[in-house]
SEVEXNU-946406 format. One record per residue (C-alpha): z, y, x; residue in three letters; residue number from 1. Coordinates in nm, 2 decimals, decimal comma, m for minus. Layout:
BEGIN
Z:Y:X:ala:NUM
...
This chain:
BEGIN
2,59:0,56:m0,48:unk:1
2,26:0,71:m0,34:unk:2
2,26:0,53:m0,04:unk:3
2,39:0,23:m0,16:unk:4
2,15:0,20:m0,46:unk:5
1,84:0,30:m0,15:unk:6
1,98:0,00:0,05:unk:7
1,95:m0,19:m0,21:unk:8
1,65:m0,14:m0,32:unk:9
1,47:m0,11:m0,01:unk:10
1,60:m0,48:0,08:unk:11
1,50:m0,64:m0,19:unk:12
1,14:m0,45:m0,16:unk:13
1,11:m0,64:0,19:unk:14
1,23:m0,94:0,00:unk:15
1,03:m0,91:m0,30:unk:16
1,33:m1,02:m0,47:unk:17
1,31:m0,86:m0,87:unk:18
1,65:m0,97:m0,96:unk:19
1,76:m0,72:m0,61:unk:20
1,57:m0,45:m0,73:unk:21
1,71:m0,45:m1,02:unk:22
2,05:m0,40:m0,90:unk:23
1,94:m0,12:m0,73:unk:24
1,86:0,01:m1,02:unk:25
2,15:m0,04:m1,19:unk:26
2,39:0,14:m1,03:unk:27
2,11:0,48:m0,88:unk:28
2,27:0,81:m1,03:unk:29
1,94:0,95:m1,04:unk:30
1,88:0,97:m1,43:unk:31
2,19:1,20:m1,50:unk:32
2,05:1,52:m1,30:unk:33
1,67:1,45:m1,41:unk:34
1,82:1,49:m1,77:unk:35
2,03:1,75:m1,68:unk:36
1,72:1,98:m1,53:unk:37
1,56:1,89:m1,93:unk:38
1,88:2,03:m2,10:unk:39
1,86:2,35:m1,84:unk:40
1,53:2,37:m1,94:unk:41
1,57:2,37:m2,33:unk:42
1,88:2,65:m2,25:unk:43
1,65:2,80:m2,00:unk:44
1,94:2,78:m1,80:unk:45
1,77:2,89:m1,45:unk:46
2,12:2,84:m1,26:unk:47
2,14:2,49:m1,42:unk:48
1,79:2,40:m1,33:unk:49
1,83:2,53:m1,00:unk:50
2,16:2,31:m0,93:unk:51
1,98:1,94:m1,08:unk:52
1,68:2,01:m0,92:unk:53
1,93:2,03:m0,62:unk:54
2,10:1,73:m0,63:unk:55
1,77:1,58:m0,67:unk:56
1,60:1,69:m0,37:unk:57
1,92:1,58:m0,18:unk:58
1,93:1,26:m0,36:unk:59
1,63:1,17:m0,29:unk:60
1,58:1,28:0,05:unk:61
1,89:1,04:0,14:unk:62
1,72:0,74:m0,08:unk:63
1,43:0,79:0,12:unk:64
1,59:0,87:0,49:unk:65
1,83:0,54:0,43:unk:66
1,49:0,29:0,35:unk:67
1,27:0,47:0,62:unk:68
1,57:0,36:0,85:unk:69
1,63:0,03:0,72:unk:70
1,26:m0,07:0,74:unk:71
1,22:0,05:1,08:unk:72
1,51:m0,21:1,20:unk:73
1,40:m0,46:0,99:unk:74
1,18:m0,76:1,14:unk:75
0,98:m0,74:0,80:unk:76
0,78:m0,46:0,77:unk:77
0,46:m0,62:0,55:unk:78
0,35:m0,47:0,18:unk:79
0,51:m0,73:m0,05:unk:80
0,43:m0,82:m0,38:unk:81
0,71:m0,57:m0,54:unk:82
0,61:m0,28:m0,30:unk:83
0,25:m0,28:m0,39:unk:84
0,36:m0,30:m0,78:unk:85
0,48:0,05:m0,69:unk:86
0,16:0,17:m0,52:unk:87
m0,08:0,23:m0,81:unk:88
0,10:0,45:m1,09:unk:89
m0,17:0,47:m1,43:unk:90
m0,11:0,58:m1,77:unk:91
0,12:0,33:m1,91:unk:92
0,40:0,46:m1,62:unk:93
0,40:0,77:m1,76:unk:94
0,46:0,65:m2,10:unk:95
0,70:0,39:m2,05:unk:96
0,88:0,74:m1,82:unk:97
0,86:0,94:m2,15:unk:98
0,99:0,67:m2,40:unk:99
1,29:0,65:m2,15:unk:100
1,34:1,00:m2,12:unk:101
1,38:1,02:m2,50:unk:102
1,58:0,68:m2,50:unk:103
1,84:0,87:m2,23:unk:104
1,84:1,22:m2,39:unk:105
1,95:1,03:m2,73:unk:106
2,23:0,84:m2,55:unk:107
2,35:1,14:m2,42:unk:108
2,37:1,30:m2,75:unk:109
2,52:1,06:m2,89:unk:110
2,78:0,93:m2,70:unk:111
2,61:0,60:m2,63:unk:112
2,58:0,57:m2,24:unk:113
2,62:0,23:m2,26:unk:114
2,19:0,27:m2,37:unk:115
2,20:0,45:m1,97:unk:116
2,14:0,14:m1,81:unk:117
1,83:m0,02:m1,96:unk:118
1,65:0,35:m1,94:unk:119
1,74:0,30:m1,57:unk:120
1,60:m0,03:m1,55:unk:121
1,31:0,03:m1,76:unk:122
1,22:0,34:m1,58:unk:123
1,34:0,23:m1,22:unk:124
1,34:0,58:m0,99:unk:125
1,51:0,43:m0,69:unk:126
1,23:0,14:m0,61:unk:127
0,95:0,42:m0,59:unk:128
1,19:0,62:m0,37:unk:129
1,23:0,30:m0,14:unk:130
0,86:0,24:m0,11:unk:131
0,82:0,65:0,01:unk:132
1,05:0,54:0,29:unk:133
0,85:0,24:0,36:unk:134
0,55:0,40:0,42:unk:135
0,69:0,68:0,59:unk:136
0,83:0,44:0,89:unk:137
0,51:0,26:0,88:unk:138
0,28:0,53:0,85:unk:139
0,13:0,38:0,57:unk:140
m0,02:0,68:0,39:unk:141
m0,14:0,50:0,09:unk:142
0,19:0,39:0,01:unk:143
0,34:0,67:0,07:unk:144
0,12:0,89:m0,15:unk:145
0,12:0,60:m0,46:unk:146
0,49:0,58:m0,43:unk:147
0,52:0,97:m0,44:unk:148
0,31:1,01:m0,75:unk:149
0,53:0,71:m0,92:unk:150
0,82:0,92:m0,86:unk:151
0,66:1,25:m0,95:unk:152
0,53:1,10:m1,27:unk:153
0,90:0,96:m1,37:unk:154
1,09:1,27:m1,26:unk:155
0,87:1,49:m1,45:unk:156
0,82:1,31:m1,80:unk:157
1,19:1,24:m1,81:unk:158
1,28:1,61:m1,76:unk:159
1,00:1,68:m1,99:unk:160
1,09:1,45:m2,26:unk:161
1,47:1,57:m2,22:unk:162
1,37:1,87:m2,28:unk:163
1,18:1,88:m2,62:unk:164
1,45:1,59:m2,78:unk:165
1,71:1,81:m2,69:unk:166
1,52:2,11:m2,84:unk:167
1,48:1,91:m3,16:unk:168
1,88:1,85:m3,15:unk:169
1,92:2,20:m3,17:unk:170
2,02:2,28:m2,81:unk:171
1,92:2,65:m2,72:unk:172
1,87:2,79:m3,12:unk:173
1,93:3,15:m2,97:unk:174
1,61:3,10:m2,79:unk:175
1,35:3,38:m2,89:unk:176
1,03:3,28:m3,05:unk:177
0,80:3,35:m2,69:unk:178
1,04:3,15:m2,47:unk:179
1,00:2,86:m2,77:unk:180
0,60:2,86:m2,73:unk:181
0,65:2,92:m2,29:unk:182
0,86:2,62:m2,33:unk:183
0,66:2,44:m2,54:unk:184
0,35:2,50:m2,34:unk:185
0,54:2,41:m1,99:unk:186
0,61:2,08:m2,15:unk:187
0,29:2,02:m2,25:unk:188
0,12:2,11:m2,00:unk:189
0,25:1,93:m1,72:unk:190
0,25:1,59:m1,92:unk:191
m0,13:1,69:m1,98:unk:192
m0,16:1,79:m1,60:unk:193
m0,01:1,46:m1,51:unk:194
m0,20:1,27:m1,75:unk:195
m0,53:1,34:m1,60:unk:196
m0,46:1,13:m1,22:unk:197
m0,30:0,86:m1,41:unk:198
m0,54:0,77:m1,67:unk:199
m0,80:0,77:m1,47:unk:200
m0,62:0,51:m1,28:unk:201
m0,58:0,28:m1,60:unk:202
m0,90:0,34:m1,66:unk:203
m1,02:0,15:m1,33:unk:204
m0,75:m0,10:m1,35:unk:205
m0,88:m0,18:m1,73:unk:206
m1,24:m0,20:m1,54:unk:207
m1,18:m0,42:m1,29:unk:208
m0,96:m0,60:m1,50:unk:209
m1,31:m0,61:m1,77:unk:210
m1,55:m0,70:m1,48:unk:211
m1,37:m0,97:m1,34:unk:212
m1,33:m1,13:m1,74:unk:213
m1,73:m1,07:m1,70:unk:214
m1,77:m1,22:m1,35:unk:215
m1,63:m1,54:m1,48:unk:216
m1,81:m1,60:m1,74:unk:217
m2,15:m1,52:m1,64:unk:218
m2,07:m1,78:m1,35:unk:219
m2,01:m2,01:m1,56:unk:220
m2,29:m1,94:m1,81:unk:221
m2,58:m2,08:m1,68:unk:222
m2,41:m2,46:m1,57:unk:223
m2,31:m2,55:m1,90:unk:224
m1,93:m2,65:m2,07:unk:225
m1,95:m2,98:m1,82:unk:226
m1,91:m2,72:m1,49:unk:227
m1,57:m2,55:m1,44:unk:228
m1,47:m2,23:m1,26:unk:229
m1,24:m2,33:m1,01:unk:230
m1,19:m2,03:m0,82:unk:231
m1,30:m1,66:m0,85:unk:232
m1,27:m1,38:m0,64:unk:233
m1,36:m0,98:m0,71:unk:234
m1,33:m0,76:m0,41:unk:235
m1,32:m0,39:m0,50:unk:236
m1,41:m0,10:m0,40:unk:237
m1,70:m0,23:m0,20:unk:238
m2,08:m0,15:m0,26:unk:239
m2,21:m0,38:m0,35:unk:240
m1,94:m0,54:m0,55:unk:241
m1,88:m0,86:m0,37:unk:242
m1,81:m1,15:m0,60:unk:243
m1,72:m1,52:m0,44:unk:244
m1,69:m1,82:m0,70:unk:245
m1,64:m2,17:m0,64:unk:246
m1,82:m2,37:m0,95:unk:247
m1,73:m2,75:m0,98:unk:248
m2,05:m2,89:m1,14:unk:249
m2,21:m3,21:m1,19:unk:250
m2,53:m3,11:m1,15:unk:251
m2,68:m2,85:m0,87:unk:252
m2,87:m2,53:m1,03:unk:253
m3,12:m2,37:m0,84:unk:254
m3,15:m2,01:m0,79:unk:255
m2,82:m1,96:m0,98:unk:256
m2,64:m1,70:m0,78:unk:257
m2,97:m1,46:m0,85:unk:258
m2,98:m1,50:m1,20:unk:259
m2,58:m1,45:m1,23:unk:260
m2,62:m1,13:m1,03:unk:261
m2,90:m1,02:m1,23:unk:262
m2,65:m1,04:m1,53:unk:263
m2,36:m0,88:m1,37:unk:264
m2,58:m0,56:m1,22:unk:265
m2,70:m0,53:m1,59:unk:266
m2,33:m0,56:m1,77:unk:267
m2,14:m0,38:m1,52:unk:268
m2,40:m0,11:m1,42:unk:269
m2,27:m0,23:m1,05:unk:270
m2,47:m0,36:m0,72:unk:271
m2,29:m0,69:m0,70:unk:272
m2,29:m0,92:m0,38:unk:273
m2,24:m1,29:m0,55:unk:274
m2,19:m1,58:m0,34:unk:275
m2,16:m1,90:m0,54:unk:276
m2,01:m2,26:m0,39:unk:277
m2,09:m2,55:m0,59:unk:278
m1,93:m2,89:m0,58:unk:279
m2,09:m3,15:m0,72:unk:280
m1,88:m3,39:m0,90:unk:281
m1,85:m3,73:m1,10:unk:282
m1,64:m3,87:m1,30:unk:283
m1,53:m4,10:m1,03:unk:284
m1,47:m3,86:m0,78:unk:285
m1,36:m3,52:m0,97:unk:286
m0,99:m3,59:m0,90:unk:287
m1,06:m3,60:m0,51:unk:288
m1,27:m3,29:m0,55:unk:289
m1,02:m3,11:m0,76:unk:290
m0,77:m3,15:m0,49:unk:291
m1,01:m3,02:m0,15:unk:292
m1,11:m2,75:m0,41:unk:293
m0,74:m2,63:m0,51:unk:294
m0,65:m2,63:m0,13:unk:295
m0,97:m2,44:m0,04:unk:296
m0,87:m2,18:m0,35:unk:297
m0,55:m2,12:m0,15:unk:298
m0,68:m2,05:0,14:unk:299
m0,90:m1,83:0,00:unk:300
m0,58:m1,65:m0,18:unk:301
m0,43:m1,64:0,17:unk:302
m0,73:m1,48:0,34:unk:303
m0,75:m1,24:0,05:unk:304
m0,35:m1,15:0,07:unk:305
m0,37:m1,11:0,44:unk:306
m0,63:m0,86:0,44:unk:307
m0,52:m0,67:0,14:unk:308
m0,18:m0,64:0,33:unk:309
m0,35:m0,54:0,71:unk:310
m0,58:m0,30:0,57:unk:311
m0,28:m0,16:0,39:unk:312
m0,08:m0,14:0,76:unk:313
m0,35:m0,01:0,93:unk:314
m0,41:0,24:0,64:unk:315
m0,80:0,12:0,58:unk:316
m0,99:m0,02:0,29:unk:317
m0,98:m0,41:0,27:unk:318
m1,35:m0,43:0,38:unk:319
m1,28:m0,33:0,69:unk:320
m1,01:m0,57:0,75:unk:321
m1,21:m0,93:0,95:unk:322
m1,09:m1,29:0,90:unk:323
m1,12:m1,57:1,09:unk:324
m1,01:m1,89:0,91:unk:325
m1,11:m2,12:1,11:unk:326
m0,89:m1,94:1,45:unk:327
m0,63:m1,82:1,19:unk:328
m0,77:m1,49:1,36:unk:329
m0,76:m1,12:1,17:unk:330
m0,88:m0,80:1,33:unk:331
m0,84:m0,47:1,20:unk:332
m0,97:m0,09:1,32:unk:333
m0,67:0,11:1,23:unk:334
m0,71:0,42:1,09:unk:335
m0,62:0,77:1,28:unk:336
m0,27:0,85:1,23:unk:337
m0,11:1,22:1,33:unk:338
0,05:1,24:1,66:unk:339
m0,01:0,85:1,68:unk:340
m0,06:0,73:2,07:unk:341
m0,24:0,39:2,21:unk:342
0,19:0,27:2,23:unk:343
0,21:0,37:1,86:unk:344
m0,08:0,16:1,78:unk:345
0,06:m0,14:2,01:unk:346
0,41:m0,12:1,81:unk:347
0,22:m0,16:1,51:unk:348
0,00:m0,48:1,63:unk:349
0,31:m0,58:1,73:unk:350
0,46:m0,56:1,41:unk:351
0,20:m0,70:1,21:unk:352
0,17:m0,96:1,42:unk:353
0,54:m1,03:1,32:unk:354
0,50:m1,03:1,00:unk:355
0,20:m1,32:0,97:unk:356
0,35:m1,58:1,16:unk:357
0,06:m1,83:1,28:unk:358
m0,17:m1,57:1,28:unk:359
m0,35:m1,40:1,56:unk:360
m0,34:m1,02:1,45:unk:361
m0,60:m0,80:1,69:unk:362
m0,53:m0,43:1,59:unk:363
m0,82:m0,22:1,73:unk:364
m0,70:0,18:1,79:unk:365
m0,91:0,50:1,77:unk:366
m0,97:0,59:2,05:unk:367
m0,75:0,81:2,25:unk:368
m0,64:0,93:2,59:unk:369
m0,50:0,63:2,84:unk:370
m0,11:0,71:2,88:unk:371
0,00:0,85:3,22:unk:372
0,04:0,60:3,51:unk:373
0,20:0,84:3,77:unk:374
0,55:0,68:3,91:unk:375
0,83:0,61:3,65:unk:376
1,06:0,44:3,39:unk:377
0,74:0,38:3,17:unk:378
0,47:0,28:3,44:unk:379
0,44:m0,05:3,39:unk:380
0,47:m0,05:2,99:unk:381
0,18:0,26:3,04:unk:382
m0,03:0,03:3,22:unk:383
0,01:m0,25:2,94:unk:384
m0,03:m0,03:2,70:unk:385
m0,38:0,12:2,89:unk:386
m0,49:m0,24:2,96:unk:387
m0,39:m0,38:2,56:unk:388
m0,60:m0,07:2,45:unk:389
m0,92:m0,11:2,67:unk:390
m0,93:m0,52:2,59:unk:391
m0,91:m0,43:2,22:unk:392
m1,15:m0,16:2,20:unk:393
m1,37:m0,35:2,53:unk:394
m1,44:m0,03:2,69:unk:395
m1,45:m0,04:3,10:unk:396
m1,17:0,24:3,30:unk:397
m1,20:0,39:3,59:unk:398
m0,86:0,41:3,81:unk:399
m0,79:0,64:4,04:unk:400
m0,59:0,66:4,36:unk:401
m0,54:0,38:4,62:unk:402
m0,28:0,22:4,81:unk:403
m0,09:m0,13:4,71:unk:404
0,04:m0,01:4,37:unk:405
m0,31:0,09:4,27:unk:406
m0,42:m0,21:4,42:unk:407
m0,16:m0,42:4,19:unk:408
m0,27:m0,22:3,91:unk:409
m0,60:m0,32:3,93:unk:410
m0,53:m0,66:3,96:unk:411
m0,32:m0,66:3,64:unk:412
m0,61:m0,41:3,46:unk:413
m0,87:m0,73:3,55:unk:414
m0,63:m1,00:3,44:unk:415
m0,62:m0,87:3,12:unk:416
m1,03:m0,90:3,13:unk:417
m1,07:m0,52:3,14:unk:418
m1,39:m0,40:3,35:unk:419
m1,21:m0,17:3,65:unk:420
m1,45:0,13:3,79:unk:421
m1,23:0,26:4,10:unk:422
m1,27:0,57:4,19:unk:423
m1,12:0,82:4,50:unk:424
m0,78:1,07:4,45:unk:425
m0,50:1,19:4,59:unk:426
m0,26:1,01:4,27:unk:427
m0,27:0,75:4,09:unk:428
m0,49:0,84:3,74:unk:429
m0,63:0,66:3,46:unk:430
m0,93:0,72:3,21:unk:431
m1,19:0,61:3,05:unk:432
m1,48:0,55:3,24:unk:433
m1,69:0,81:3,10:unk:434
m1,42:1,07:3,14:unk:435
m1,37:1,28:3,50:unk:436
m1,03:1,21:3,67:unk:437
m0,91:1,29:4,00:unk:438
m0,91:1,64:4,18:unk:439
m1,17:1,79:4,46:unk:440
């Protein structure tokens, strides 16, 4: 049921299909041994604890094995809508995870498991454990680490919550008074411990939430109720702040982007970056402007989707994800990944590539040693890979050896509009052209 319920989920991850995930949900056996380690820990039953928290770990080691293997045959390997959902855990997961917990632990007391399957759906452990595999096969640490603390979050509060309503049941009244308070404290504690990450994640959602409320209406502010808003868009986690607004107005107003910035460096205590577009309209010719204005908005959501999803791929803040409209062109410097190679980062152009059809996706690597070009299997995907890596990062090589097959590689390094420093050897070599290659 593991597996299935992983499959499941993953799928409709990829799809962002909610009515799929749900289903997942539905039939994942994970609730009954989280539960199970919060009546061991009311008992302080260590041999019961130590058997849920087993089937746990194995459970969830096969959910996430099973997505991380789906995804990685899977043509669709981009962060949709229902996997970032699952990337950004705050305060309200943790409560909606302890209302649940105490929600199960009643059904289970009281004979109603038919009350088992909303806590599942309300509290939904496989999805998190889906998105862990996804960014495990794309090496999409961000993901990977949000997902983890979503799970963490709902594993512990449930046990936690388990624990204290089955206390208050009754469960364990042979208990002595000291393991009481060491329970009691345990519980507390790690809800308190948990707390901490995950408010302070609401607390930035609730801000940026605030400051874009703010943005708008200090655009607006200073061309009167006759000019409309028609687009907005807040990019975080820049400095400055970088703002973008598209204001349909009949009338131009000077020196309006400095005065609105003025206003939103005072109210939000921020450096902001404003960059205002206004369209000047009629009454004649509002409908006609509406339209051009509407189509820009959505390219402006598509630009802004793209690069959220690259500089999630590539494991890099969005500002450092570049867009070409115009082209349809994106370029991205990944970030570096452990025991990544120049094919790694290929694969993942590759994929990306795959995933935003009609796009040109340019993936720029760190920069790493040129693969080996000595005879074999691999040669000629090494020297595709050497010469891919060189045009994206537009560093020269130097190429050892000679003979016809150097001279072919040469030819097929300069095709691909990389600068070629040859240089003298006894085998065929390849580096960059500030490294040393070749033997005395």
């Amino acid at each position: 049921m593991t597996l299935l319920s992983a499959g499941i989920a993953v799928l409709g991850l990829l799809l962002s299909s909610p009515a799929v995930v749900i289903g997942a949900m539905l039939i994942s056996p994970l609730m009954g041994p989280i539960i199970g380690v919060g009546f061991a820990l009311a008992t302080f039953d260590t041999d019961e604890i130590r058997r849920a928290l087993w089937a746990i770990f194995l459970g969830s080691l096969l959910a996430v094995a099973i997505s991380a293997a789906i995804v990685l045959l899977s043509p669709i390997q981009s962060v949709t809508a229902e996997i970032a959902a699952r990337t950004r855990p705050n305060l309200f997961d943790l409560m909606i995870a302890l209302l649940s917990g105490l929600a199960g632990t009643y059904a289970v007391i009281r004979g109603r498991h038919g009350a088992i399957v909303g806590v599942a759906i309300a509290t939904a452990l496989m999805p998190p454990l889906a998105v862990m595999g996804f960014g495990l096969a794309t090496g999409n640490w961000r993901v990977l680490s949000g997902s983890s603390l979503l799970f963490f979050t709902n594993l512990m509060t449930i046990a936690a919550a388990a624990a204290a309503l089955a206390r208050l049941y009754g469960f364990a009244t042979n208990l002595s008074p000291s393991q009481t308070r060491l329970q009691a404290v345990m519980l507390v504690g790690s809800l308190v411990l948990l707390s901490i990450p995950l408010g302070l994640s609401l607390q930035r959602i609730a801000w940026e939430a605030l400051a874009t409320r703010e943005a708008r209406e200090a655009v607006a502010k200073p061309f009167g109720g006759s000019a409309r808003v028609s687009d907005l868009q807040v990019k975080f986690g820049t400095a400055p702040l970088k703002i973008e607004a598209t204001v349909l107005t009949p009338t131009y107003i000077h020196a309006a982007e400095q005065t609105v910035s003025a206003e939103l460096q005072r109210t939000l205590g921020e450096r902001v970056d404003l960059i205002i577009d206004q369209v000047r309209t009629s009454d004649g010719d509002a409908s006609s402007v509406e339209i051009a204005q509407a189509n820009h908005a959505a390219e402006q959501r598509e630009a802004s989707r793209l690069m959220r999803e690259m500089a999630m791929l590539a494991g890099v803040e969005p500002d450092r994800v570049l867009i070409d409209q115009t082209h349809k062109m994106v370029e991205v410097r990944a970030a570096p990944l452990p025991g990544a190679n120049l094919e790694t980062y290929r694969e993942l152009e590759r994929r990306m590539a795959a995933a935003e059809s009609g796009w040109q996706v340019h993936l720029v690597p760190p920069f790493a040693s040129l693969p080996n070009i000595n005879d074999g299997p691999d040669r000629e995907q090494n020297v595709q890979t050497a010469a891919w890596a060189a045009s994206r990062l537009g560093l020269p090589v130097r190429l050892g050896g000679s003979g016809e097959d150097i001279d072919k590689i040469e030819k097929q390094l300069r095709d691909a509009k990389v600068a070629v420093v040859r240089a003298s050897g006894r085998s065929p070599e390849l580096a960059w052209a500030g490294e040393t290659i070749g033997r005395p």
